[in-house]
Chimera marker file (.cmm) of the C-alpha trace (Angstrom):
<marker_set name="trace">
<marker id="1" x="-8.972" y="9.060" z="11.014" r="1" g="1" b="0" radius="0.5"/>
<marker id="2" x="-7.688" y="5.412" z="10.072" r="1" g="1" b="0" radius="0.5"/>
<marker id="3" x="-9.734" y="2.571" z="8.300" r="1" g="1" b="0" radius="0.5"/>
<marker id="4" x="-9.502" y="-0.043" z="5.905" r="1" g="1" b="0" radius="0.5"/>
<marker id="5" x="-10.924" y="-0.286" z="2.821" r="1" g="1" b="0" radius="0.5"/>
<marker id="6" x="-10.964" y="-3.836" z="1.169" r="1" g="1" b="0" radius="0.5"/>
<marker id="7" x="-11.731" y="-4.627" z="-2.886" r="1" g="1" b="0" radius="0.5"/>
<marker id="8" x="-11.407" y="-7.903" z="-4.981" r="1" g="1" b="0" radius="0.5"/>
<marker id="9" x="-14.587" y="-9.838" z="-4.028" r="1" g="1" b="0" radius="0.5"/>
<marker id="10" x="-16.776" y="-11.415" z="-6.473" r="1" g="1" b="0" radius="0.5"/>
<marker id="11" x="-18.198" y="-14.065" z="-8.486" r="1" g="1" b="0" radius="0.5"/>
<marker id="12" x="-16.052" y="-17.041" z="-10.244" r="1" g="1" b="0" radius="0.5"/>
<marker id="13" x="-16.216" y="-20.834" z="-10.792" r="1" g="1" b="0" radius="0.5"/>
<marker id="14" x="-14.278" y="-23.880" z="-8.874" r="1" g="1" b="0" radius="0.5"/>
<marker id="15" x="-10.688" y="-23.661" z="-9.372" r="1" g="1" b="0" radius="0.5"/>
<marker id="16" x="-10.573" y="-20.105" z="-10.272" r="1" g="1" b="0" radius="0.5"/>
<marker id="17" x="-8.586" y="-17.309" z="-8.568" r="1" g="1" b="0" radius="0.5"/>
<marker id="18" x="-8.958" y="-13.696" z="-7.090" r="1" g="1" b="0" radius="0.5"/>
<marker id="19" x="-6.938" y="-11.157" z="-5.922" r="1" g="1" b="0" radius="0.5"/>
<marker id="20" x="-8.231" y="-9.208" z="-2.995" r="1" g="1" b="0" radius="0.5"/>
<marker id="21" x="-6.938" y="-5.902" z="-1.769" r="1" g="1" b="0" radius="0.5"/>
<marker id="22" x="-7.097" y="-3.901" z="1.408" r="1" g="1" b="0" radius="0.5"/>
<marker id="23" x="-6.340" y="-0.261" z="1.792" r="1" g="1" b="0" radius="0.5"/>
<marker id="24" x="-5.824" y="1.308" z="5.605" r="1" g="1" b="0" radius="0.5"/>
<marker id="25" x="-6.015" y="5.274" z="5.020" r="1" g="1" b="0" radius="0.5"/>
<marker id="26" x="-4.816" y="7.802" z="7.293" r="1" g="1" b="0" radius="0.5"/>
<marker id="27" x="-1.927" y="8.936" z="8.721" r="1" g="1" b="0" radius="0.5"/>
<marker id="28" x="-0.516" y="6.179" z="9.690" r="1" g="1" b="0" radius="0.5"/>
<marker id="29" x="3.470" y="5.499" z="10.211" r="1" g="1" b="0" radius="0.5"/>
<marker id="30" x="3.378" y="1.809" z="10.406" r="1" g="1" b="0" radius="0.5"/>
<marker id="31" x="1.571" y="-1.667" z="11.055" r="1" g="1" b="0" radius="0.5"/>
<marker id="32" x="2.479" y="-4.395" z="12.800" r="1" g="1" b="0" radius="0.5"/>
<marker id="33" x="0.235" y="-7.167" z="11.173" r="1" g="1" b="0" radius="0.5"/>
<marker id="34" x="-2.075" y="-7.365" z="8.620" r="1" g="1" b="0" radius="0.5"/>
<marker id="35" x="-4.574" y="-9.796" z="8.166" r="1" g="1" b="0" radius="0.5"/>
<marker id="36" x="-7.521" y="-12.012" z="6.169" r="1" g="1" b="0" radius="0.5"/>
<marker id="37" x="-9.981" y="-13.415" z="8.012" r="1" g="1" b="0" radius="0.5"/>
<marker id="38" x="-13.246" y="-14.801" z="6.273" r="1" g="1" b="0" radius="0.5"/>
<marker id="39" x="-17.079" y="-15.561" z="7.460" r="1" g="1" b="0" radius="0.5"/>
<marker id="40" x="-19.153" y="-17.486" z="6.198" r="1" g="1" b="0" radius="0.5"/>
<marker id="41" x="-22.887" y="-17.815" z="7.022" r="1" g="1" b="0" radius="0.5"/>
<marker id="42" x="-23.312" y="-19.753" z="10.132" r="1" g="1" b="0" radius="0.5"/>
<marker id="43" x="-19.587" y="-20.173" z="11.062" r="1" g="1" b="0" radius="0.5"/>
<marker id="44" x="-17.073" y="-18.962" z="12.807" r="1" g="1" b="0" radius="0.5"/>
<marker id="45" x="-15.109" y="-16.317" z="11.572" r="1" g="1" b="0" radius="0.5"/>
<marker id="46" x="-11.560" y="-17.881" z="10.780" r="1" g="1" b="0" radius="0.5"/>
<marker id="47" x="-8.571" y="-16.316" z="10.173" r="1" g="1" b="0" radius="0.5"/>
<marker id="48" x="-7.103" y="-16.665" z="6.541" r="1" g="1" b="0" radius="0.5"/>
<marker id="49" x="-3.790" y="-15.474" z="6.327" r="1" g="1" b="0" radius="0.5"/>
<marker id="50" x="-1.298" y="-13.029" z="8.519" r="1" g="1" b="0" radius="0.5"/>
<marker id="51" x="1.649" y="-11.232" z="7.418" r="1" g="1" b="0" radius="0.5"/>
<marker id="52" x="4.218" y="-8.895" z="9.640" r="1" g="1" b="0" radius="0.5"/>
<marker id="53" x="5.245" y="-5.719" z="8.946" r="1" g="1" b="0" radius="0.5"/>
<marker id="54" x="8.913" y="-7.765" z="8.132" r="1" g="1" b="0" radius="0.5"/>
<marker id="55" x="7.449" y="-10.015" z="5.682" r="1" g="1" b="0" radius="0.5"/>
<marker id="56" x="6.756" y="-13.113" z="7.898" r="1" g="1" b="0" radius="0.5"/>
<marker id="57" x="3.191" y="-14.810" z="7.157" r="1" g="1" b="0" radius="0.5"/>
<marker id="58" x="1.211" y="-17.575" z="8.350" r="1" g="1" b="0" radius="0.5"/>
<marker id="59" x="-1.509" y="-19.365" z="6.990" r="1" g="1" b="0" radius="0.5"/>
<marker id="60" x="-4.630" y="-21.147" z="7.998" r="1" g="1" b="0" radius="0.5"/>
<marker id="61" x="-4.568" y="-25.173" z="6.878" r="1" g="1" b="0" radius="0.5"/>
<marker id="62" x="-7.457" y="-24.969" z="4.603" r="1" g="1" b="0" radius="0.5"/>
<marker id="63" x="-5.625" y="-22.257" z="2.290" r="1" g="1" b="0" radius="0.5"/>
<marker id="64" x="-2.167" y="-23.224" z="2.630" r="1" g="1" b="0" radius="0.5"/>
<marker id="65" x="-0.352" y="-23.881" z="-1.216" r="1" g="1" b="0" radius="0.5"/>
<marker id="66" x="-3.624" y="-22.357" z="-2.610" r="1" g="1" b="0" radius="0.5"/>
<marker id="67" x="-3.702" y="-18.638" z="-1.392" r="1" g="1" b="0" radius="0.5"/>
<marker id="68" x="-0.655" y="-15.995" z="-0.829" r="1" g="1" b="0" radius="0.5"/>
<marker id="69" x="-0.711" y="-13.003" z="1.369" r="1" g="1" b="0" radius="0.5"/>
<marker id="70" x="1.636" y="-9.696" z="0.357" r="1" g="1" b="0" radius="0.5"/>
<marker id="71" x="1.978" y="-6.497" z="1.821" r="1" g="1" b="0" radius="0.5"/>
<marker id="72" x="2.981" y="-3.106" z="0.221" r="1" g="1" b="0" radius="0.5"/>
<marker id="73" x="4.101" y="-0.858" z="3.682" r="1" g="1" b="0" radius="0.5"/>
<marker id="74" x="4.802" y="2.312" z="1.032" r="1" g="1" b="0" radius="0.5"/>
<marker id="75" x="0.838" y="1.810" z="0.348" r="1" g="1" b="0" radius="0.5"/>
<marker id="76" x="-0.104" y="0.308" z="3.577" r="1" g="1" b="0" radius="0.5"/>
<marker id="77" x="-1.774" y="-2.057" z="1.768" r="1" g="1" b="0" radius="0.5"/>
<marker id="78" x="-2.270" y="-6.155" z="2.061" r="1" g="1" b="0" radius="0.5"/>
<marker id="79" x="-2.946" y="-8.616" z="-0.764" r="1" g="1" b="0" radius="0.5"/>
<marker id="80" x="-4.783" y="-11.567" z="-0.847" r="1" g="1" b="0" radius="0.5"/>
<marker id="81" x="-4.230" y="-14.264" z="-3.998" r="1" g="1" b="0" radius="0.5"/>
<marker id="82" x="-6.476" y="-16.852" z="-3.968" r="1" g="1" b="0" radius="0.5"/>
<marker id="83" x="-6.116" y="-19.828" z="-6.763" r="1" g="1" b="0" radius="0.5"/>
<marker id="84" x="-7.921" y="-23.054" z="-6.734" r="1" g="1" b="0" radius="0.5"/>
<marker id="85" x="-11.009" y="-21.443" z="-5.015" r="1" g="1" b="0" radius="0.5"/>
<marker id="86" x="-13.601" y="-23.973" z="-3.595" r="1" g="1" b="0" radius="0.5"/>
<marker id="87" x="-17.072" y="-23.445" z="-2.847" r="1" g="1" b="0" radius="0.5"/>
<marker id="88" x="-16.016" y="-23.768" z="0.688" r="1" g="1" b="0" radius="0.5"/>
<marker id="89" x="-14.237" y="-20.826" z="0.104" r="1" g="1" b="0" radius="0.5"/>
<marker id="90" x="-16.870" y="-18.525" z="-0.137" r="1" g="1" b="0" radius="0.5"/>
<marker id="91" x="-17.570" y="-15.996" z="2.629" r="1" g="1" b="0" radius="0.5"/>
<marker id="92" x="-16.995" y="-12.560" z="3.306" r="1" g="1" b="0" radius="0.5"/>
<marker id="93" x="-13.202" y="-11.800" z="3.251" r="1" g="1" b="0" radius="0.5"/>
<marker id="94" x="-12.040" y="-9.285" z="5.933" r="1" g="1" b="0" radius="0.5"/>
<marker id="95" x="-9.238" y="-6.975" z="6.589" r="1" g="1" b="0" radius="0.5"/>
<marker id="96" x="-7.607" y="-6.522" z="9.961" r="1" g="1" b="0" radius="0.5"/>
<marker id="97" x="-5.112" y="-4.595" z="11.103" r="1" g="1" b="0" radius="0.5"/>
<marker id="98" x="-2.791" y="-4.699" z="14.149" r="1" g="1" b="0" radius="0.5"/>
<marker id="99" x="-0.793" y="-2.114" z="16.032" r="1" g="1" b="0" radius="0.5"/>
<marker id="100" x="-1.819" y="0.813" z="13.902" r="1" g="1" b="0" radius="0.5"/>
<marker id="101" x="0.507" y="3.456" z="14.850" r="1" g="1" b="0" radius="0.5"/>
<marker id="102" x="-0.648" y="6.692" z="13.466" r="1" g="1" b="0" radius="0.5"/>
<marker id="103" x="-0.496" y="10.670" z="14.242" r="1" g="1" b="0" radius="0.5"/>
<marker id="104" x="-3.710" y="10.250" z="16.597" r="1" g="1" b="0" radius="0.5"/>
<marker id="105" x="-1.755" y="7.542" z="18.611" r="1" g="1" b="0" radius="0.5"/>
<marker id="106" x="-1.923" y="3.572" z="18.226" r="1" g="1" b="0" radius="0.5"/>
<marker id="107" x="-5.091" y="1.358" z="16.727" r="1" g="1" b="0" radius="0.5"/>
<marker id="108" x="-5.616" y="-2.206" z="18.074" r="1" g="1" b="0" radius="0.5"/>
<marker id="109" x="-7.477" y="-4.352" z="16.056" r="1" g="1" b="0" radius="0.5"/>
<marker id="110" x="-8.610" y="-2.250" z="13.101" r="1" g="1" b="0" radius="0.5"/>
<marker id="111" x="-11.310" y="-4.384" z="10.721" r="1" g="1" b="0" radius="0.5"/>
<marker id="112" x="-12.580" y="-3.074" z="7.233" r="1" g="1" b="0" radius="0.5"/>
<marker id="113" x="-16.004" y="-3.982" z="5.646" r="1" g="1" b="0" radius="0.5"/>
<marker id="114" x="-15.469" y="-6.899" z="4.223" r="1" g="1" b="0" radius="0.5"/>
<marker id="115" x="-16.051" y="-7.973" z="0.175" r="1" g="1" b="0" radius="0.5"/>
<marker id="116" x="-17.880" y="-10.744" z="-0.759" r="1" g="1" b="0" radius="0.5"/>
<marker id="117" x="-16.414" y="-14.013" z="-2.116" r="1" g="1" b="0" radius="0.5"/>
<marker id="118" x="-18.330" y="-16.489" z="-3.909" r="1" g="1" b="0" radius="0.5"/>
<marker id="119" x="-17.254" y="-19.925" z="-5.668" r="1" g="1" b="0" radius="0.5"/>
<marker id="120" x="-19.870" y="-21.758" z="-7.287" r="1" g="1" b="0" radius="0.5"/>
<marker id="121" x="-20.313" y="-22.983" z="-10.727" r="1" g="1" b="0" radius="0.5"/>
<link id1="1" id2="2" r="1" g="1" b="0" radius="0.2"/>
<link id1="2" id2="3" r="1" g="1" b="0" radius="0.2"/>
<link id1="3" id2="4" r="1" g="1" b="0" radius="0.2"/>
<link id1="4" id2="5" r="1" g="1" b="0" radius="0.2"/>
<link id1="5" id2="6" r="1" g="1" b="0" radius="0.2"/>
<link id1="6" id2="7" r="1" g="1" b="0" radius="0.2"/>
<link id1="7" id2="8" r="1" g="1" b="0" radius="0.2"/>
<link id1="8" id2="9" r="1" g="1" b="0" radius="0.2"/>
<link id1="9" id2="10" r="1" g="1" b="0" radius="0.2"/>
<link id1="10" id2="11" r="1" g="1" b="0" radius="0.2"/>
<link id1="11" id2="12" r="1" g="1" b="0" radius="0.2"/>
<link id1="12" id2="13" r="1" g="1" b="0" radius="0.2"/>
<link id1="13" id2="14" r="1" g="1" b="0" radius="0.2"/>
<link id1="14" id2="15" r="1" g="1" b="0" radius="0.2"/>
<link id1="15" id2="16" r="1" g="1" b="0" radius="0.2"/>
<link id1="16" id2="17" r="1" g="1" b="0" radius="0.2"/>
<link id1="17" id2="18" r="1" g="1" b="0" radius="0.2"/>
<link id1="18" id2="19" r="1" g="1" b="0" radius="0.2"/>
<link id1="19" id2="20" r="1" g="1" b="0" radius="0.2"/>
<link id1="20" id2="21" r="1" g="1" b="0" radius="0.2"/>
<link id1="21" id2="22" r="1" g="1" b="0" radius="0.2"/>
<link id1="22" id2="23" r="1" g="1" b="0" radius="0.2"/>
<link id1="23" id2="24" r="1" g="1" b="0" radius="0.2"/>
<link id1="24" id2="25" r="1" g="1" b="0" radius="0.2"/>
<link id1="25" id2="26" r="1" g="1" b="0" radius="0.2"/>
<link id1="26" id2="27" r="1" g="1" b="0" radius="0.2"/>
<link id1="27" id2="28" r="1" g="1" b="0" radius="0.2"/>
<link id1="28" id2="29" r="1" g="1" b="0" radius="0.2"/>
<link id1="29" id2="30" r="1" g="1" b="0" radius="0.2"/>
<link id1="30" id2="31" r="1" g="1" b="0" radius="0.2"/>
<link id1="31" id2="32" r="1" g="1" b="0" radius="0.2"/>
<link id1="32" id2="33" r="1" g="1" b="0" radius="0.2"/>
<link id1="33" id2="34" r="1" g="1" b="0" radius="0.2"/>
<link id1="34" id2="35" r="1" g="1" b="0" radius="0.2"/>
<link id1="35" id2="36" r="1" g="1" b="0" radius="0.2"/>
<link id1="36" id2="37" r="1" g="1" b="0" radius="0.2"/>
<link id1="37" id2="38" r="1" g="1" b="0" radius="0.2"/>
<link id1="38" id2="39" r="1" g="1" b="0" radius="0.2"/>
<link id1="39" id2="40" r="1" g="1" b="0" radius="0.2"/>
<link id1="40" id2="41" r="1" g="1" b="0" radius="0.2"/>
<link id1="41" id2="42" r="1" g="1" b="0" radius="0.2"/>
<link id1="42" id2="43" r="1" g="1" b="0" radius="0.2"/>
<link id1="43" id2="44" r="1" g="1" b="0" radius="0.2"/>
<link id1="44" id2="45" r="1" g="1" b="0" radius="0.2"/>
<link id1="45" id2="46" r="1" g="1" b="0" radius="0.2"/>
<link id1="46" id2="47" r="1" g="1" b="0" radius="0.2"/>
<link id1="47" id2="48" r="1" g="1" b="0" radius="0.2"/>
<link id1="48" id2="49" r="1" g="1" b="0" radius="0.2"/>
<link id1="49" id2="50" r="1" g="1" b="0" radius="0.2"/>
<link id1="50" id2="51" r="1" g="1" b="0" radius="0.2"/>
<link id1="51" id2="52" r="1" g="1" b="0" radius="0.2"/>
<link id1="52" id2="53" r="1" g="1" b="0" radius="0.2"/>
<link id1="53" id2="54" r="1" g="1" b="0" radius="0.2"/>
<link id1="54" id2="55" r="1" g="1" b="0" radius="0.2"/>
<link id1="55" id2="56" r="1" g="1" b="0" radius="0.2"/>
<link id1="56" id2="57" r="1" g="1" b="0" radius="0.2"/>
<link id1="57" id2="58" r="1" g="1" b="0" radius="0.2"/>
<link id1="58" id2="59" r="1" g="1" b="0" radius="0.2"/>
<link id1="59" id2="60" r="1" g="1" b="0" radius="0.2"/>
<link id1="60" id2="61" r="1" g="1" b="0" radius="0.2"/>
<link id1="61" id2="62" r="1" g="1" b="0" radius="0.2"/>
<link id1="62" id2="63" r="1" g="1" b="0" radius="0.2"/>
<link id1="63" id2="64" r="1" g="1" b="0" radius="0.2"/>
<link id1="64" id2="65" r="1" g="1" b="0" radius="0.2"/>
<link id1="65" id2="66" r="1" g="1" b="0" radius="0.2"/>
<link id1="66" id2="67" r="1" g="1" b="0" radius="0.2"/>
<link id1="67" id2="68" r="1" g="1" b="0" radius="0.2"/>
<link id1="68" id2="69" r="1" g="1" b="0" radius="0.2"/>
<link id1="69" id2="70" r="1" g="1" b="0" radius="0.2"/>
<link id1="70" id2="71" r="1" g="1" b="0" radius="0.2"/>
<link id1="71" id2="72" r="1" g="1" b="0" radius="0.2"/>
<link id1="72" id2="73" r="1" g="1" b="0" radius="0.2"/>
<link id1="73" id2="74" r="1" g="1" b="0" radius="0.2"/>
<link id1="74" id2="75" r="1" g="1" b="0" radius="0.2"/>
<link id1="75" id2="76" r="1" g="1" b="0" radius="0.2"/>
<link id1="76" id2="77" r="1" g="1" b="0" radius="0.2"/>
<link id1="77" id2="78" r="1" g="1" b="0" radius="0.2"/>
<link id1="78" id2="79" r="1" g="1" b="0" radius="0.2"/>
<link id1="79" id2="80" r="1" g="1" b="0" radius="0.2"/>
<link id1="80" id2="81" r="1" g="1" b="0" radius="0.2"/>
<link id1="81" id2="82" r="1" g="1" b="0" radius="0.2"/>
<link id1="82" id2="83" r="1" g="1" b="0" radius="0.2"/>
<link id1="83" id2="84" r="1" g="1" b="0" radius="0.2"/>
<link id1="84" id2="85" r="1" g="1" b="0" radius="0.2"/>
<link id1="85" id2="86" r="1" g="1" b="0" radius="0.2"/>
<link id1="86" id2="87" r="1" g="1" b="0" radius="0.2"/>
<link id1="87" id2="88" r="1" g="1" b="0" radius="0.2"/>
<link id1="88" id2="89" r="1" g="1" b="0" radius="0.2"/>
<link id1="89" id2="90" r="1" g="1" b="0" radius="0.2"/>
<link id1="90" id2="91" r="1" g="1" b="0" radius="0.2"/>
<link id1="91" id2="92" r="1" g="1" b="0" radius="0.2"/>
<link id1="92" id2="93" r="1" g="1" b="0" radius="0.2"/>
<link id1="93" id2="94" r="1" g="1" b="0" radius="0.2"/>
<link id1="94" id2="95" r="1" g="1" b="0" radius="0.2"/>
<link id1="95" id2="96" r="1" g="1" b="0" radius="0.2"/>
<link id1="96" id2="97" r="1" g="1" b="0" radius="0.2"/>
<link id1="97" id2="98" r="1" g="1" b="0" radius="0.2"/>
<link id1="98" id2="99" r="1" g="1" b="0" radius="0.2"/>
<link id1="99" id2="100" r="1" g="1" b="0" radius="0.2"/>
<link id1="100" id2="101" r="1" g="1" b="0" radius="0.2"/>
<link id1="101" id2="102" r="1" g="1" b="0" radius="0.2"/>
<link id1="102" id2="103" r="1" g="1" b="0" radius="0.2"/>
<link id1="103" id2="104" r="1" g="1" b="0" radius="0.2"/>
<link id1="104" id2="105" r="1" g="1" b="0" radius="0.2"/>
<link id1="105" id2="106" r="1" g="1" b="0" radius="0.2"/>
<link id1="106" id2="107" r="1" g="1" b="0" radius="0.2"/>
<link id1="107" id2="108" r="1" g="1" b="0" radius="0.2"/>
<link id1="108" id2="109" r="1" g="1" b="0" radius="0.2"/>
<link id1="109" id2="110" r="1" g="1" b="0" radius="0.2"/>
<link id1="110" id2="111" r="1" g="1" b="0" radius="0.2"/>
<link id1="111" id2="112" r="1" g="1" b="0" radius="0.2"/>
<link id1="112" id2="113" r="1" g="1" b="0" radius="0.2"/>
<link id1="113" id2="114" r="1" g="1" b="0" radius="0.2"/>
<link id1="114" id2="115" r="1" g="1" b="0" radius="0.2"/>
<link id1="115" id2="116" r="1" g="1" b="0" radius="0.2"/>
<link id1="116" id2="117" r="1" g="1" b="0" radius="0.2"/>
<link id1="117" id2="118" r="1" g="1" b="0" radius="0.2"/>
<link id1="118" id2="119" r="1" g="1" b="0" radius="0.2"/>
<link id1="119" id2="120" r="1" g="1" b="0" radius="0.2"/>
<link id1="120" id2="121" r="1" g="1" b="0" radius="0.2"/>
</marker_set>
């Protein structure tokens, strides 16, 4: 059994900041890439922010300067800090994970729940 587990979401005014975390449980060995994607009501879902199990990350445009992405592979956990938050920031922030290689075999494209995030004054 693997699956992710995000926490973080909530309520708080323009320019303020959150830190979102994700969890994956299991027995897992490794993981290629984690990931943030976010959704917002009647869009697209968009990816956030990416980071590789060697520390490389990319970020969507929108974000860039404003949010960081972190991983903790001992925990098997990602990170999401968010500053400067807009109200076009709010949506529900997901978790993915890549290449989940674990004692049951290998997971492709492993998504969490998703937390709410909402800017607005």
């Amino acid at each position: 059994q693997v699956q992710l587990v995000e926490s973080g979401g909530g309520l708080v005014q323009p320019g303020g900041s959150l830190r979102l975390s994700c969890a994956a449980s299991g027995s897992i060995f490794s993981i290629n890439v984690m990931s943030w994607y976010r959704q917002a009501p009647g869009k697209e879902r968009e990816l956030v922010a990416l980071m590789t199990s060697g520390g490389n990350s990319n970020y969507a445009h929108s974000v860039k300067g404003r949010f960081t992405i972190s991983r903790d592979n001992a925990k098997n956990t990602v990170f999401l800090q968010m500053n400067s938050l807009k109200p076009e920031d709010t949506a529900v922030y997901l978790c993915n994970a890549d290449q989940v290689l674990y004692r049951g075999g290998t997971r492709y494209d492993l998504w969490g729940q998703g937390t709410q995030v909402t800017v607005s004054s």
